[in-house]
C-alpha positions in Angstrom: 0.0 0.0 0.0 1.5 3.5 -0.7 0.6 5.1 2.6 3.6 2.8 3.7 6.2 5.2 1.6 7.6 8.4 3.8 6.4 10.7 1.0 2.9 9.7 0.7 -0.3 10.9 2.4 -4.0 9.9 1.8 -5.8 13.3 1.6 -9.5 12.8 1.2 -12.3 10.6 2.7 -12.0 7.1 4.0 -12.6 4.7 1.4 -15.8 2.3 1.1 -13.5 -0.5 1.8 -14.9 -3.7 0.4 -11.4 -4.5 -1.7 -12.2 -8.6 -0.7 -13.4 -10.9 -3.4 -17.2 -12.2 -3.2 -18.8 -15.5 -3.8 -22.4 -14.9 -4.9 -25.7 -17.3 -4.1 -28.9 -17.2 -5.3 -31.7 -17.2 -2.4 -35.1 -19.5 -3.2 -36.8 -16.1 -4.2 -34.3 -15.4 -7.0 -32.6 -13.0 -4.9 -28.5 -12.9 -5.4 -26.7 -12.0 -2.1 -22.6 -11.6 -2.1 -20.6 -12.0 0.8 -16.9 -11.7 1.1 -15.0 -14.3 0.7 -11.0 -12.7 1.0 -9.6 -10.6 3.3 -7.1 -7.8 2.0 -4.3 -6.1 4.4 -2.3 -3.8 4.8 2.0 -3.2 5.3 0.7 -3.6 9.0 -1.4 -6.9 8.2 -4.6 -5.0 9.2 -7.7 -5.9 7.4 -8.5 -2.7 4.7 -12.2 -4.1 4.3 -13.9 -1.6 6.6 -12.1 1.0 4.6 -8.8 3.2 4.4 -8.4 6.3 6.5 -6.7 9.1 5.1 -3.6 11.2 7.1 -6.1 14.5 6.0 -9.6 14.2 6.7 -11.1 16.7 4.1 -14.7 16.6 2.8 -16.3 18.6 0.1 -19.9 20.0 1.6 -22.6 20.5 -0.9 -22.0 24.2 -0.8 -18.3 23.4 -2.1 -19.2 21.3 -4.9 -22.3 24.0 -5.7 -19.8 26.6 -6.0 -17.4 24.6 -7.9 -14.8 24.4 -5.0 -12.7 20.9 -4.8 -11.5 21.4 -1.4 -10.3 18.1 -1.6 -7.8 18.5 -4.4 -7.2 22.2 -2.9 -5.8 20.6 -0.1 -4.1 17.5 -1.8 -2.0 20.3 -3.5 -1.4 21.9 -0.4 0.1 18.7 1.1 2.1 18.2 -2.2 3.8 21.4 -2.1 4.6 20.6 1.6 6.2 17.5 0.7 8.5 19.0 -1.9 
């Protein structure tokens, strides 16, 4: 995983997780359910399934994205310039 490297931060949101391969069945009422069947770690040999969290919590609100403001990037360059 990247975060591992000294130059690297996750700027952003945590991620959905869910990285694990599935095995799908069919219930009686034609339903399909998938459940996962793998189990994906990290560098640290912790699960990543419930998700990743980032080293900068940043969230765009609906006001930024309605005003055309990626505070996400924003701040992802900020971090970038940091690191240089």
């Amino acid at each position: 995983m990247l975060s591992a490297l000294p130059n690297v931060r996750l700027v952003g949101q945590k991620t959905g997780g869910g990285a694990g391969g599935n095995y799908g069945y069919q219930l009686i009422n034609g339903w399909i359910i998938k459940v996962s069947v793998s189990d994906f770690l990290d560098y640290n040999n912790e699960t990543i399934e419930l998700g990743v969290d980032p080293d900068v919590l940043i969230e765009n609100t609906e006001s930024d994205i309605l005003s055309n403001q990626d505070k996400m990037l924003e701040k992802a360059i900020e971090v970038l310039e940091e690191l240089s």
